[in-house]
gemmi code that builds the backbone of each chain (N, CA, C; Angstrom):
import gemmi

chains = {
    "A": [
        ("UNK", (-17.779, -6.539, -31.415), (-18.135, -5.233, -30.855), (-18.743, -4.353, -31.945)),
        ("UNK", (-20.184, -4.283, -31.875), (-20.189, -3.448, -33.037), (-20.140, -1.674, -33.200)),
        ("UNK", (-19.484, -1.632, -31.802), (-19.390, 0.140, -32.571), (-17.979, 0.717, -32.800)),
        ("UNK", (-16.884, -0.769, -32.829), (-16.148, -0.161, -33.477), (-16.385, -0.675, -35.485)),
        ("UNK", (-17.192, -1.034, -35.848), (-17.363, -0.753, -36.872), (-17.808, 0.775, -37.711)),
        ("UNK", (-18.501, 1.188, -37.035), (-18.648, 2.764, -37.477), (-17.933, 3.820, -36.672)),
        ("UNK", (-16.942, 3.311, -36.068), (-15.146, 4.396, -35.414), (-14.706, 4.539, -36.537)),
        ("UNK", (-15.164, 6.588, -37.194), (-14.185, 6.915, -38.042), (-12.802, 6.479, -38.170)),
        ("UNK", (-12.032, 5.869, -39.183), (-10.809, 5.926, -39.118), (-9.771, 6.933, -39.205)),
        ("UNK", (-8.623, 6.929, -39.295), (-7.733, 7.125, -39.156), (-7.398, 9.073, -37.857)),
        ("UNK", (-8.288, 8.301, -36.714), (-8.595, 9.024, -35.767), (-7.074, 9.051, -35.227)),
        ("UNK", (-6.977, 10.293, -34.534), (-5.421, 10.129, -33.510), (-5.556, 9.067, -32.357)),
        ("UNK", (-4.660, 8.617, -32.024), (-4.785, 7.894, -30.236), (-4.359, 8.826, -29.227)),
        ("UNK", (-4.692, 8.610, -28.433), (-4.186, 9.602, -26.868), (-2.696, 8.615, -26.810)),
        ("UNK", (-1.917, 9.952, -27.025), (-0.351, 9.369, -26.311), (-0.458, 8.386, -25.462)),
        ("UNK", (0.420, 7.333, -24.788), (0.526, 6.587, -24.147), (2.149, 6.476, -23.480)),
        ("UNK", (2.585, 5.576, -22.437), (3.761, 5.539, -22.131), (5.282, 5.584, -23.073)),
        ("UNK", (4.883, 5.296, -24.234), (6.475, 4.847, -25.159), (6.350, 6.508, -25.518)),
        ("UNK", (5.584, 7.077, -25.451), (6.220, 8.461, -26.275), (6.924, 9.429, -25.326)),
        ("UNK", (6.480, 9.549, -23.576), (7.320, 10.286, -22.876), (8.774, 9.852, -22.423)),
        ("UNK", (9.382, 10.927, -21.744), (10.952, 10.304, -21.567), (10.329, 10.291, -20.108)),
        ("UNK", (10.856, 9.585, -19.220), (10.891, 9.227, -18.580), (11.318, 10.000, -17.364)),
        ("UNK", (10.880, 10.522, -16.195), (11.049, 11.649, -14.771), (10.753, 10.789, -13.329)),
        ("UNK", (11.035, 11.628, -12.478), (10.317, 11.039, -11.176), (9.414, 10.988, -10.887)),
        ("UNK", (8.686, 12.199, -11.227), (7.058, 11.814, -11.543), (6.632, 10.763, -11.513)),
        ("UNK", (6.825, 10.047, -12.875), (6.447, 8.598, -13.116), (7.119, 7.950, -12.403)),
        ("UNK", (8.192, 8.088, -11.937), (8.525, 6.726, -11.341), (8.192, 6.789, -9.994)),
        ("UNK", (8.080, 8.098, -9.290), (6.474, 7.701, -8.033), (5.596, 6.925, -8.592)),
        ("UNK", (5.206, 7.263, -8.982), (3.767, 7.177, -9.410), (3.539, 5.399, -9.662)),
        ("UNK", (4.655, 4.757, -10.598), (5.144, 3.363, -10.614), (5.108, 2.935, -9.672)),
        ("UNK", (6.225, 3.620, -8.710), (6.535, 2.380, -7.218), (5.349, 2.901, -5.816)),
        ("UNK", (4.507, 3.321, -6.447), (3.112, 3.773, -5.468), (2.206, 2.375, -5.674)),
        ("UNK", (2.015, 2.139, -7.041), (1.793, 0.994, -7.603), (2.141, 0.364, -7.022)),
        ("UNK", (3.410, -0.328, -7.463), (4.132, -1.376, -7.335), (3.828, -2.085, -5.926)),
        ("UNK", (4.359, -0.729, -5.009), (4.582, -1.238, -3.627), (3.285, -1.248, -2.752)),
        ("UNK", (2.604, -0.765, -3.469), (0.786, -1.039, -2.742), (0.219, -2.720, -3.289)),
        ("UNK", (0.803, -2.633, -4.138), (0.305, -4.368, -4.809), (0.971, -5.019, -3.810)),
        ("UNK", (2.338, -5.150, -3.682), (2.954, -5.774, -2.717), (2.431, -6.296, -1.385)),
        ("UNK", (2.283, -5.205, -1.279), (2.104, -4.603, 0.498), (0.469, -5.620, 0.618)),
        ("UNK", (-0.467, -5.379, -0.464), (-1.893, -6.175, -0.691), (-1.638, -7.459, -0.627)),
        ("UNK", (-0.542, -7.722, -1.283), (-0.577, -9.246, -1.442), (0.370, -10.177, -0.627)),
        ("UNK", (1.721, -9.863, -0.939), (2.522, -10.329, 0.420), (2.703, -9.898, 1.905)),
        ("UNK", (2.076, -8.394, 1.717), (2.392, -7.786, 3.332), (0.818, -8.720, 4.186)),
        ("UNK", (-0.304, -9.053, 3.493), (-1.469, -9.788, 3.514), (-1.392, -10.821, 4.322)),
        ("UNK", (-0.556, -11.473, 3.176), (-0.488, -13.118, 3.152), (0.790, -13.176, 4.735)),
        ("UNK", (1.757, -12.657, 5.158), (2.525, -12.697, 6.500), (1.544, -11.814, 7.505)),
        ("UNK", (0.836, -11.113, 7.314), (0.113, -10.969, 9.029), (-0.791, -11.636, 8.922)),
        ("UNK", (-1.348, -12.223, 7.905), (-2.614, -13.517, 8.435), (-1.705, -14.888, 8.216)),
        ("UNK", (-0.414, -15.317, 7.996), (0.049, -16.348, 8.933), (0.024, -15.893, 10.120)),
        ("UNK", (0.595, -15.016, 10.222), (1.222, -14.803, 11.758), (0.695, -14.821, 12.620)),
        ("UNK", (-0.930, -13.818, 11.981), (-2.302, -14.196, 13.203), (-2.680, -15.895, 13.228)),
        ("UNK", (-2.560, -16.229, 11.967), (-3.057, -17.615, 12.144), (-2.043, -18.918, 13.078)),
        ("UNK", (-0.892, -18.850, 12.724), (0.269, -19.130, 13.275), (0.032, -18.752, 14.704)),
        ("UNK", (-0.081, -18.119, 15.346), (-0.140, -17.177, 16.795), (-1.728, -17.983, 17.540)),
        ("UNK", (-2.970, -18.188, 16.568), (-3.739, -18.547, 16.908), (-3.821, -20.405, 16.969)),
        ("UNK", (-2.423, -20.824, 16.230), (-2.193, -22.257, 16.258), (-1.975, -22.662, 17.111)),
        ("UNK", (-0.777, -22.415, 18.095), (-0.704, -23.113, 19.284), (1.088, -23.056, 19.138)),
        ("UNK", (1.975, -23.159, 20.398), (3.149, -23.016, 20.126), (4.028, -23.570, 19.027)),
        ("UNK", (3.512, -24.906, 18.768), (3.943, -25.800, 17.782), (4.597, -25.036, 16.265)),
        ("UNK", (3.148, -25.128, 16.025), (2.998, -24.509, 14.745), (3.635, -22.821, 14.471)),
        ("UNK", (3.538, -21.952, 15.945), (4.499, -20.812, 15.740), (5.617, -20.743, 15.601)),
        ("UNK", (6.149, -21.801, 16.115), (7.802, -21.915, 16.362), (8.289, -22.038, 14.897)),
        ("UNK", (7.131, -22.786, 14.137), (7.663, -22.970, 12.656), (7.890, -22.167, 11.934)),
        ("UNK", (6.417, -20.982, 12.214), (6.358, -20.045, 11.588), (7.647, -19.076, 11.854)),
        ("UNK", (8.391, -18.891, 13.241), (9.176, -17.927, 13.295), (10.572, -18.487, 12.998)),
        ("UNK", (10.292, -19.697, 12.354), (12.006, -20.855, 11.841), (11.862, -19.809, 10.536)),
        ("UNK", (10.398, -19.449, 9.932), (10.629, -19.458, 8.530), (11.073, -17.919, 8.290)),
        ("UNK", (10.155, -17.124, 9.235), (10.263, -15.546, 9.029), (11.471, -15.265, 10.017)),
        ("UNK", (12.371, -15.910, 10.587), (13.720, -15.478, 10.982), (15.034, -15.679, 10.137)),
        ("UNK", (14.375, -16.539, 8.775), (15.498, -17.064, 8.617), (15.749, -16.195, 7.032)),
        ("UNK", (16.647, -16.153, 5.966), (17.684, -15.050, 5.482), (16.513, -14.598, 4.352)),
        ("UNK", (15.457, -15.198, 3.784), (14.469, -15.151, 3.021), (13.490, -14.671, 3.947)),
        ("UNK", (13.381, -14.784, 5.316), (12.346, -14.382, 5.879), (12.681, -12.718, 5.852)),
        ("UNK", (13.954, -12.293, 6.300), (14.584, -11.471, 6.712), (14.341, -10.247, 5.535)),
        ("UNK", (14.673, -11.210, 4.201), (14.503, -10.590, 2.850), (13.098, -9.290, 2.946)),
        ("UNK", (12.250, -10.812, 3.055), (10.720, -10.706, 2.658), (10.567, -8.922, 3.404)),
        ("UNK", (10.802, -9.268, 4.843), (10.454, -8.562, 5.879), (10.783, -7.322, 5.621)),
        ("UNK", (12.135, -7.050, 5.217), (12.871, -5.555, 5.161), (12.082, -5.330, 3.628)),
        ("UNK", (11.926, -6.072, 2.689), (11.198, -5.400, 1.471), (9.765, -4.644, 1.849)),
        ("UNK", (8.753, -5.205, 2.962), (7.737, -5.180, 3.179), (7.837, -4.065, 4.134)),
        ("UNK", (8.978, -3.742, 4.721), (8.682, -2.570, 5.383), (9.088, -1.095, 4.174)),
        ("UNK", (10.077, -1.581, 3.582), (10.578, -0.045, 2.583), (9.206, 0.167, 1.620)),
        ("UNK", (8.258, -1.170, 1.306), (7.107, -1.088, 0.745), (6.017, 0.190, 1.321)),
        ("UNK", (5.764, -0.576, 2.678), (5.063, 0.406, 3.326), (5.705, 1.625, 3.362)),
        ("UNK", (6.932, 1.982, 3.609), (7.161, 3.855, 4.035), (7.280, 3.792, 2.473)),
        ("UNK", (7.782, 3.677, 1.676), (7.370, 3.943, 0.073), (5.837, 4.589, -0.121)),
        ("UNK", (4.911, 3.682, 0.390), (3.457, 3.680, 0.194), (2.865, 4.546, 0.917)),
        ("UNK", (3.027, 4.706, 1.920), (2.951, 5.846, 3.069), (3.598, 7.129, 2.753)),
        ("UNK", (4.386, 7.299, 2.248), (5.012, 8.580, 1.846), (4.254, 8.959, 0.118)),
        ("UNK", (4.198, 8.219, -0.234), (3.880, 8.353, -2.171), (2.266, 8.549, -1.161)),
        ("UNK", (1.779, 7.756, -0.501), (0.128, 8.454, -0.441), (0.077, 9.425, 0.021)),
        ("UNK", (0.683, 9.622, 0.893), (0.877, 11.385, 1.342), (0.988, 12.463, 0.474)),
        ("UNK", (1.554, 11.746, -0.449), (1.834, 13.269, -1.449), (0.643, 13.150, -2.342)),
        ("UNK", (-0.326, 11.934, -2.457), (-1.214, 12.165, -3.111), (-2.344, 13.107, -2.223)),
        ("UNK", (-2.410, 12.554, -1.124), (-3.200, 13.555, -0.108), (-2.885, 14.869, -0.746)),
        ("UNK", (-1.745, 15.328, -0.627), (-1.329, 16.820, -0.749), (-2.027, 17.350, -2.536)),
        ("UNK", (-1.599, 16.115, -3.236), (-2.299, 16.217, -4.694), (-3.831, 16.527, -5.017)),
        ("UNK", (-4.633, 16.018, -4.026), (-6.075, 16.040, -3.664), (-6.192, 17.101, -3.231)),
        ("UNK", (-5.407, 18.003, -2.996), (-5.958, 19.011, -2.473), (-5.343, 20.109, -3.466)),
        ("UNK", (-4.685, 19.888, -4.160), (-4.673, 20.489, -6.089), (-2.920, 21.384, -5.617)),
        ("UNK", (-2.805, 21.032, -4.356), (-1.418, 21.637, -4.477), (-0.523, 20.657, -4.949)),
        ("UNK", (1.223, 21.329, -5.147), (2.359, 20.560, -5.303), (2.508, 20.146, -6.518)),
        ("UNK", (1.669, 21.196, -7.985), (1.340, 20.808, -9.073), (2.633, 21.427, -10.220)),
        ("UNK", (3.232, 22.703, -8.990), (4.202, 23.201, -9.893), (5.435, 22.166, -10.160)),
        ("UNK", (5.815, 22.745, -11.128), (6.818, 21.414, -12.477), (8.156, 21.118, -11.145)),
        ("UNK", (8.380, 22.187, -10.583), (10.203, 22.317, -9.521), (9.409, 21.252, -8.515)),
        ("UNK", (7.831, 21.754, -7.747), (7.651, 21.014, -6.505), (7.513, 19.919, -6.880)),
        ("UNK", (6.809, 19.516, -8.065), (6.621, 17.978, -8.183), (7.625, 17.338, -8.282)),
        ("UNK", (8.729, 17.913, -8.960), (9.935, 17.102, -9.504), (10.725, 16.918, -7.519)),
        ("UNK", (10.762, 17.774, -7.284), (11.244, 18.196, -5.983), (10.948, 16.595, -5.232)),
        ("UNK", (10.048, 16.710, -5.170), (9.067, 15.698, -4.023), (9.020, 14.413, -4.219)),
        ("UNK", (8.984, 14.377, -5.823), (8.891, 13.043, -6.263), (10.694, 12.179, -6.654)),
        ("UNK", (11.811, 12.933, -6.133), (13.159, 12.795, -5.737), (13.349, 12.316, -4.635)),
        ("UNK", (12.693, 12.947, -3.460), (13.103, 13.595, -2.182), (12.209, 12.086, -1.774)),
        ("UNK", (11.234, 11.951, -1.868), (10.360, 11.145, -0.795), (11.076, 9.487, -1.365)),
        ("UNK", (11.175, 8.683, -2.076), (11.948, 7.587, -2.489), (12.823, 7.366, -1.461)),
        ("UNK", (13.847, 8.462, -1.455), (15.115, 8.280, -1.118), (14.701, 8.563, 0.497)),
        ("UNK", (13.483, 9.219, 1.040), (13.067, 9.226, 2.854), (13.185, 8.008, 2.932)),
        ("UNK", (12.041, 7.101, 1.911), (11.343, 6.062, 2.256), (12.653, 5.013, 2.988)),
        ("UNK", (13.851, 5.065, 1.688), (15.124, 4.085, 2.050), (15.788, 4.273, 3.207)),
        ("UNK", (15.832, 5.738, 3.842), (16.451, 6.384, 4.776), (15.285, 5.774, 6.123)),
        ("UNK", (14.162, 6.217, 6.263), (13.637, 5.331, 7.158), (13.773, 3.739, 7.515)),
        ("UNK", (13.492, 3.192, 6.010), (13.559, 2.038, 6.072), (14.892, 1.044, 6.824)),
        ("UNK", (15.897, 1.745, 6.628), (17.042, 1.573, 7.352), (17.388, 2.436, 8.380)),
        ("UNK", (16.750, 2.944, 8.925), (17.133, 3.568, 10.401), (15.672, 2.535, 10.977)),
        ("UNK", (14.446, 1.898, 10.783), (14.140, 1.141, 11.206), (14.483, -0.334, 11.315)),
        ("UNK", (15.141, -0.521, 11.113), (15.976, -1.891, 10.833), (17.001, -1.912, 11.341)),
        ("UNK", (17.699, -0.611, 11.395), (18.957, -0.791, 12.105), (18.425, -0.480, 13.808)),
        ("UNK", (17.845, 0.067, 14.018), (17.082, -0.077, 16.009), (16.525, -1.342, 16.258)),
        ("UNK", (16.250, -1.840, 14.738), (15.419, -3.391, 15.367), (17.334, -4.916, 15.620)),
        ("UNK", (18.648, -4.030, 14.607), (19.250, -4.604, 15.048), (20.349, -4.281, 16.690)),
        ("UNK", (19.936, -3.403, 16.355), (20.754, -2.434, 17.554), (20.075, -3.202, 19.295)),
        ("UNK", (18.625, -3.214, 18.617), (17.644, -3.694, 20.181), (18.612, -5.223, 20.852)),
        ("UNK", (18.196, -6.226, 18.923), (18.449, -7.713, 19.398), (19.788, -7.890, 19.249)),
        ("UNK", (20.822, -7.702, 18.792), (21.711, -8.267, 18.570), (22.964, -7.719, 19.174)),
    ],
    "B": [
        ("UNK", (-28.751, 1.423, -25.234), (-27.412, 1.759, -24.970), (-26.302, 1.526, -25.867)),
        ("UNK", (-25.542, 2.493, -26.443), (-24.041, 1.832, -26.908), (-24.312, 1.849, -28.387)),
        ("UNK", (-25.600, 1.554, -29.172), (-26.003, 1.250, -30.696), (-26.113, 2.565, -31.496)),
        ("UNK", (-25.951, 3.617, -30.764), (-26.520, 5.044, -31.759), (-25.974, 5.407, -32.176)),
        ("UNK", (-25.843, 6.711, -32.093), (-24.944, 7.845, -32.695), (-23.603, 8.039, -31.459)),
        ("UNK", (-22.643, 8.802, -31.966), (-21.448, 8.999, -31.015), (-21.560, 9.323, -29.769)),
        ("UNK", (-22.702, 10.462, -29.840), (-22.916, 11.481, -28.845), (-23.994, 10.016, -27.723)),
        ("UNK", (-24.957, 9.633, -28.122), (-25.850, 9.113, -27.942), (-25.028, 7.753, -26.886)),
        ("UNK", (-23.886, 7.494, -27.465), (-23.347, 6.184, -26.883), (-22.579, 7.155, -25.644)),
        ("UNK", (-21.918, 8.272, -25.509), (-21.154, 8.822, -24.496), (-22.000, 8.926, -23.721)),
        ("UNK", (-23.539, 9.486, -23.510), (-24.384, 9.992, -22.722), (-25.127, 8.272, -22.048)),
        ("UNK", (-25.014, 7.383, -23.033), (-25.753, 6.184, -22.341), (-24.824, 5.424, -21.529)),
        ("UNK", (-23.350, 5.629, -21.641), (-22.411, 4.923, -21.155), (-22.253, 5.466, -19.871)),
        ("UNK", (-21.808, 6.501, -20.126), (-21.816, 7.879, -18.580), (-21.299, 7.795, -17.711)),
        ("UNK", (-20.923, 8.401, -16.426), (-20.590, 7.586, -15.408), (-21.450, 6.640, -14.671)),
        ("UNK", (-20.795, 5.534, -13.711), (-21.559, 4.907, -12.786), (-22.329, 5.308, -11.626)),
        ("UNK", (-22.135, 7.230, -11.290), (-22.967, 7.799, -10.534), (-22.536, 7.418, -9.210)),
        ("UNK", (-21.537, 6.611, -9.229), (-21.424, 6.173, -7.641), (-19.215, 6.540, -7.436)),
        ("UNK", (-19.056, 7.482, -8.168), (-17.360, 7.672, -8.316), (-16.982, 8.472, -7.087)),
        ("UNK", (-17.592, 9.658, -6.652), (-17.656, 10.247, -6.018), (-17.762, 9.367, -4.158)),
        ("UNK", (-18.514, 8.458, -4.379), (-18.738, 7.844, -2.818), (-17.247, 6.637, -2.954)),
        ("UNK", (-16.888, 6.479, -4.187), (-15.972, 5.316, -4.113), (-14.444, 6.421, -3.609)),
        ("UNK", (-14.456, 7.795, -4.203), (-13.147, 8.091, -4.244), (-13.164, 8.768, -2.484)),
        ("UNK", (-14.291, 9.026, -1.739), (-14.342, 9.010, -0.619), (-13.741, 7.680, 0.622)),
        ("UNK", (-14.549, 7.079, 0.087), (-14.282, 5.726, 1.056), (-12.438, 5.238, 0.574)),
        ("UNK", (-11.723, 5.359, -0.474), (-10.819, 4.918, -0.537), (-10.041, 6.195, 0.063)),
        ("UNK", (-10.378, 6.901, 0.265), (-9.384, 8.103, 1.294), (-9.826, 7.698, 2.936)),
        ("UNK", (-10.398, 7.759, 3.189), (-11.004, 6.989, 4.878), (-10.284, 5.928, 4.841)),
        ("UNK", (-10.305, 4.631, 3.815), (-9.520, 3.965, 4.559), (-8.334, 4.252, 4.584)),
        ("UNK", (-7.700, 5.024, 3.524), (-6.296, 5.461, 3.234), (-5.744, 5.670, 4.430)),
        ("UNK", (-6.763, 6.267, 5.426), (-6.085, 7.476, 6.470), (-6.593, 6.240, 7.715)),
        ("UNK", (-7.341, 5.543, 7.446), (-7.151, 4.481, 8.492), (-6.418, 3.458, 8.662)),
        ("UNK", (-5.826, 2.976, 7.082), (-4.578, 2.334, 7.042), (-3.591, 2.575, 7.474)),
        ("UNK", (-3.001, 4.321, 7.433), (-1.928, 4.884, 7.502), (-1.859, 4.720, 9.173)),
        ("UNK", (-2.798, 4.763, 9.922), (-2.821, 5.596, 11.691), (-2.961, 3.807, 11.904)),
        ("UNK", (-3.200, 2.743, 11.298), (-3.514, 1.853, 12.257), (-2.188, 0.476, 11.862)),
        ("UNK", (-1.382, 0.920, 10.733), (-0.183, -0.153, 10.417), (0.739, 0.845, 11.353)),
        ("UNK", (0.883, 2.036, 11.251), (1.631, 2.626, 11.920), (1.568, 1.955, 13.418)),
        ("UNK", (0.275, 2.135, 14.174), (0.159, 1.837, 15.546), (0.655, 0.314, 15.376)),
        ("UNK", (0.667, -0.642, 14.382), (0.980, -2.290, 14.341), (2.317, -2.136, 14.411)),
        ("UNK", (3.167, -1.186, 13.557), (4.622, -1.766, 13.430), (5.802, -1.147, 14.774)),
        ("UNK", (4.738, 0.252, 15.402), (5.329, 0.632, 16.972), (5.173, -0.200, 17.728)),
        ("UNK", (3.535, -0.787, 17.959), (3.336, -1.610, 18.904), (4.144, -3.090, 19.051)),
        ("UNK", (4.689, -3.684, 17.383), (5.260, -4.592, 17.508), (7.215, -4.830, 18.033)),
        ("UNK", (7.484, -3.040, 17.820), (8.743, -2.771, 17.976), (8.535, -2.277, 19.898)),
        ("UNK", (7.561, -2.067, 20.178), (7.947, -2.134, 21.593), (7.518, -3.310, 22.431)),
        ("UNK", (7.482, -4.750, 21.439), (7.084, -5.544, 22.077), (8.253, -6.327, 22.606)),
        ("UNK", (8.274, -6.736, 24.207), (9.515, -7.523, 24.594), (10.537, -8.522, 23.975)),
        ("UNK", (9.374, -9.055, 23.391), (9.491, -10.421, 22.320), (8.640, -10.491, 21.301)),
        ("UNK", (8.733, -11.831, 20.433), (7.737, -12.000, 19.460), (7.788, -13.546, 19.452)),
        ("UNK", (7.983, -14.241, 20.891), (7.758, -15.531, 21.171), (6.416, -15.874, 21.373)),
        ("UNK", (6.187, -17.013, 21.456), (4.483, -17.196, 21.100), (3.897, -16.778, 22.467)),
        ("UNK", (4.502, -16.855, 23.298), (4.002, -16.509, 24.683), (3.533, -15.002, 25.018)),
        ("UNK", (4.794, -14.027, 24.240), (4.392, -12.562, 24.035), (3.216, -12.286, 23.350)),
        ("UNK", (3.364, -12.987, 22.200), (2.426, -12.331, 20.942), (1.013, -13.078, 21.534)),
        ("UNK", (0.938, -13.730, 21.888), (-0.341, -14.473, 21.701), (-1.025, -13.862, 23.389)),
        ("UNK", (-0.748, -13.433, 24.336), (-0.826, -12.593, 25.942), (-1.199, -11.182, 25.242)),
        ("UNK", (-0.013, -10.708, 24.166), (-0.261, -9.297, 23.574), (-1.924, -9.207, 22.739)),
        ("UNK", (-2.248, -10.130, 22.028), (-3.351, -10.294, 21.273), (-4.179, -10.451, 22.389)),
        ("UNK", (-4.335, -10.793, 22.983), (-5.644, -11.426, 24.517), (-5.822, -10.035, 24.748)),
        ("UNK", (-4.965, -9.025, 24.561), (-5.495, -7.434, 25.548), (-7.072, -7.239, 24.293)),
        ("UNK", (-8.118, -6.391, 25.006), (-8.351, -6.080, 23.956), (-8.117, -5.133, 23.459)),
        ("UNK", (-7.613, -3.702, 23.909), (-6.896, -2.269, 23.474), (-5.794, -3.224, 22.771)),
        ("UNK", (-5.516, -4.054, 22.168), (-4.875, -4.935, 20.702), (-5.883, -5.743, 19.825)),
        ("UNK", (-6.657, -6.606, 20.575), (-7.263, -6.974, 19.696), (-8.526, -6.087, 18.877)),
        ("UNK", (-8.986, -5.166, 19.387), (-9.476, -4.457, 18.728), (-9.313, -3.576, 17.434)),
        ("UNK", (-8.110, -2.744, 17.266), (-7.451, -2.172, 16.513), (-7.114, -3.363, 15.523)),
        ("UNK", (-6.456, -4.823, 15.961), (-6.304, -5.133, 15.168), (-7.084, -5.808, 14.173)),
        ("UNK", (-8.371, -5.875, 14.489), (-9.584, -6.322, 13.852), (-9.999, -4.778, 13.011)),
        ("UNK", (-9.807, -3.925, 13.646), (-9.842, -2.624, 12.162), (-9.128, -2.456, 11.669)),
        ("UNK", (-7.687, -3.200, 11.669), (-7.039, -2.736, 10.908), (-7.310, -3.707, 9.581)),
        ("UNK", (-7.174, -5.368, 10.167), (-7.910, -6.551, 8.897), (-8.972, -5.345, 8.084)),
        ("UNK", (-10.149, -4.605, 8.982), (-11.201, -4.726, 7.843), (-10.902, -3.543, 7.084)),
        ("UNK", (-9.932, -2.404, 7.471), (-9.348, -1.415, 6.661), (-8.477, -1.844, 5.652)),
        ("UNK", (-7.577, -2.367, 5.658), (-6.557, -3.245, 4.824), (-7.291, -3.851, 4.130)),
        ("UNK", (-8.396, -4.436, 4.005), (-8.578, -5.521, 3.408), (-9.823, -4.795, 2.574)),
    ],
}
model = gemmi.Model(1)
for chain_id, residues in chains.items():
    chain = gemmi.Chain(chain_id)
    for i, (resn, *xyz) in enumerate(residues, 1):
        res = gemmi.Residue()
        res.name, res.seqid = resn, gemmi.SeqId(i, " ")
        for name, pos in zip(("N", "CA", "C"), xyz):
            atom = gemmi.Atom()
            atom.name, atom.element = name, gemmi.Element(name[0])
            atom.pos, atom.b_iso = gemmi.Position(*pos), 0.0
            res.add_atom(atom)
        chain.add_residue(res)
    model.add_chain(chain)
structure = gemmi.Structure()
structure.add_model(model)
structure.setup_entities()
């Protein structure tokens, strides 16, 4: 690379993660991440079996619903939904961020507490109607 | 590009001119993701079943199969 040969030295670096302590802030901001990768890659990969599975023929569905009924399927499933209201709630507040509000130090801290702990609270009041329906 | 002076390399590097249409389109789909997994995970909780006979009768409507073909190309 040659233009870091003429990069004055002993320039400062822009802070990076090891120097702050650690808030909710960031750790939205982490599991916004986190759970959008997820949601891209495994929430992905189970609705295009399922369409594909569904478009197989009974055979091949029955397999599919041996695999997603059973205690790993069950796993997968309840992670992939707290993913989404995680992701759904953390984008919401970016919505609200885009629009330059929710910047004060109390609301951010506020919000970035409060919405985590919705996400778990939904996530299990949807799960518990889906056991309440079947079982 | 990139060989000059400091100033000379910030101004040739620059933006890609196209940030503005990218940070648009990833809010559209944002908000089409949000209105159309939502409508997937009601529609699948008021479904009778999720035997192949349901799901695959449920997909044949097209007020389903439609949505769910925007939702693939939003998601994806």
């Amino acid at each position: 690379m040659a233009h870091t040969q003429n990069r004055p030295h002993n320039r400062p670096l822009s802070p990076h993660l090891s120097i702050w302590k650690w808030g909710p802030h960031m750790a939205i901001s982490i599991l916004h991440r986190i759970t959008g990768d997820g949601l891209a890659i495994l929430g992905a990969l189970g609705l295009v079996w399922w369409l594909v599975a569904a478009a197989s023929g009974p055979d091949y569905y029955a397999f599919f619903l041996n695999c997603a009924t059973s205690p790993l399927g069950y796993i997968v499933m309840i992670g992939l939904t707290w993913a989404f209201f995680q992701h759904l709630l953390s984008g919401l507040r970016h919505f609200v961020l885009d629009m330059g509000a929710g910047y004060e130090l109390s609301t951010n801290k506020a919000w970035s507490i409060a919405l985590p702990l919705l996400a778990i609270v939904l996530t299990a009041a949807l799960w518990l109607w889906i056991m309440a329906e079947n079982f | 590009m990139g060989n000059g002076t400091s100033i000379g390399r910030v101004r040739g590097l620059g933006s890609a001119k196209s940030g503005a249409h990218h940070w648009m389109i990833q809010r559209f789909t944002a908000v089409g993701n949000m209105l159309l997994v939502l409508w997937l995970i009601f529609s699948v909780m008021q479904m009778p079943g999720l035997d192949y006979e349901s799901v695959t009768s449920w997909l044949a409507q097209p007020l389903v199969a439609v949505p769910m073909m925007l939702m693939l190309l939003s998601i994806f």
